[in-house]
C-alpha positions in Angstrom: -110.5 119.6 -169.7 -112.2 122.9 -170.0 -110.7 124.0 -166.6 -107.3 123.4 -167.6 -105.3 123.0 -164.4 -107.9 124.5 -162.3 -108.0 120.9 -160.7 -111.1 120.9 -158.7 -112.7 117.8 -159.7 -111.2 114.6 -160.9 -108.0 115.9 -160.5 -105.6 112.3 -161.0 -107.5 111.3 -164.1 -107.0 114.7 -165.6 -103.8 114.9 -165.0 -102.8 111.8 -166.1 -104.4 111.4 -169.0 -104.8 114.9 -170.3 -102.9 117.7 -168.7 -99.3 116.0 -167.9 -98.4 113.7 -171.2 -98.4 117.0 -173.4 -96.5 119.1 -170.8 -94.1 116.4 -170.1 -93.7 115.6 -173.8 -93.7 119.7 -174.4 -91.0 120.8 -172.1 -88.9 117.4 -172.8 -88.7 118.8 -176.3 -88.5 122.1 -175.4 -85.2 121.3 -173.4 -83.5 118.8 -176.1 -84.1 121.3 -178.6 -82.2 124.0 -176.9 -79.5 121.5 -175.3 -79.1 120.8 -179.2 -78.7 123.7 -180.6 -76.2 125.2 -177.4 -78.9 127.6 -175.9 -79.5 125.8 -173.0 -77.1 127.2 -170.9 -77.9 130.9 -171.3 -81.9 130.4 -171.3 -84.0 129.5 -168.4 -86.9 127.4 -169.0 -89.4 128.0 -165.7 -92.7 126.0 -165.1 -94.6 127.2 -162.6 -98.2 127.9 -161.0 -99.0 130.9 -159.0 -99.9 128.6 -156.2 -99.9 124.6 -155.2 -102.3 122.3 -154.9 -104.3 121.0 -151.7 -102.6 117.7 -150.1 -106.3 116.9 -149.3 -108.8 115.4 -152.0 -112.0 117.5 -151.6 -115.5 116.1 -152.6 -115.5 116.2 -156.1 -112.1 114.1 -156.3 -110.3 117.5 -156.4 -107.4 119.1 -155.2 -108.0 123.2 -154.3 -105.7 126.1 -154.2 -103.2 126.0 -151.8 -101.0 128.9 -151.1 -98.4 127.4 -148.6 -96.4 125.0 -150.8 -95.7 125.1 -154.7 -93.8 122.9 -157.0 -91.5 124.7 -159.6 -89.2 123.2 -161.9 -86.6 125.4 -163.4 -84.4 124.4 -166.0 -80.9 125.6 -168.2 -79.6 129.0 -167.5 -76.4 127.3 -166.3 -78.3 126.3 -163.4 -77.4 122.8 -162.0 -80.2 120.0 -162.9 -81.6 117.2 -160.4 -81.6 119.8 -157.7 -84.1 119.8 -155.0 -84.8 121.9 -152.9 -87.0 122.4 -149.7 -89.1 119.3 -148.0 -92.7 119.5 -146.8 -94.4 118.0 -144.1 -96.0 114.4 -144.4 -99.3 115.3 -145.7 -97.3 117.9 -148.1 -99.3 120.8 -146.2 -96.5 122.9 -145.0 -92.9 123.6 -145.8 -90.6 122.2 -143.0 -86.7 122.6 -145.0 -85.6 125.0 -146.8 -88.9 127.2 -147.9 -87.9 129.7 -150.6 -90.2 132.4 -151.3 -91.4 134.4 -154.7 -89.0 137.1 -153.8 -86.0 134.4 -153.4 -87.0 133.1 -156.9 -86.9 136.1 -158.1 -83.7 137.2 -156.9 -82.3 133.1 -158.2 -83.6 134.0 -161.8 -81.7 137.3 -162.1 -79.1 136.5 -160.6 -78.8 133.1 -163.4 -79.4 135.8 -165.7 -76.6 138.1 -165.1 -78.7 141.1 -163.4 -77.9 141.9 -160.0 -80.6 141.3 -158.0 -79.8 143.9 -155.1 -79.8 146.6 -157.9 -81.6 150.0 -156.8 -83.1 152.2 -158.7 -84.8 155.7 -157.6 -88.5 156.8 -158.7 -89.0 159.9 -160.6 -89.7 161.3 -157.1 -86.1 159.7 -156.0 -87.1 157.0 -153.5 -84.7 154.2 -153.9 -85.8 150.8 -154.4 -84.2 147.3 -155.2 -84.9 145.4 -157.9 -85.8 142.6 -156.1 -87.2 143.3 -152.3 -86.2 141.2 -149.4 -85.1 138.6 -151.7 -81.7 136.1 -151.9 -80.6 134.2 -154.4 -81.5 130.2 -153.8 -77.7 129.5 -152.7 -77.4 125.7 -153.7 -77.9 126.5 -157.4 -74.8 128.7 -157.5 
């Protein structure tokens, strides 16, 4: 697929037969390796978009960009597995429990890696700022 995961068009036979069986297979290895070796626990594995996917099929047997819900999975980093977290609606349009936004991500990933995510800092000029900005730590993974 010369779009990669820029899913416009055909998007179920592209995913299934060319786009998830090498990610799957990928991060599946990915994680046994470092659960082998003992590095699981002190390195987070994060697979991600920068936004979700239409719950509506357009024209061209598509899905488009859709900025109002996202899948992530996040794995290791001491975090607990099988966790989900959040619901959407029926139609998968909107988040209705639990939404967590990129600043709560944020915050969730340095806080699994041991950096305070309320940390402030000053600019040269000696305005403060936080590391992370209206952000909290996703609760149920600590």
């Amino acid at each position: 697929n010369q779009l990669g995961w820029d899913t416009h068009q055909q998007n179920f036979p592209t995913i299934k037969n060319s786009l998830a069986p090498p990610i799957d297979q990928g991060i599946s290895a990915l994680l046994a390796d470092l659960e082998r070796r003992g590095l699981l626990a002190s390195t987070i594995v994060l697979a991600m978009g920068e936004f979700g996917r239409t719950p509506k099929i357009n024209g061209n047997a598509g899905r488009d960009h859709h900025g109002r819900a996202n899948s992530i999975v996040i794995a290791g980093g001491g975090l607990p597995g099988g966790t989900v977290i959040g619901r959407t609606d029926r139609q998968g349009d909107s988040p209705t429990d639990r939404p967590v936004t990129p600043a709560d991500l944020a915050a969730t990933l340095y806080k699994a890696l041991g950096i305070d995510p309320g940390r402030r800092f000053e600019t040269p000029d000696g305005q403060p700022i936080r590391l992370v900005d209206q952000g909290e730590p996703i609760g149920e993974l600590f």
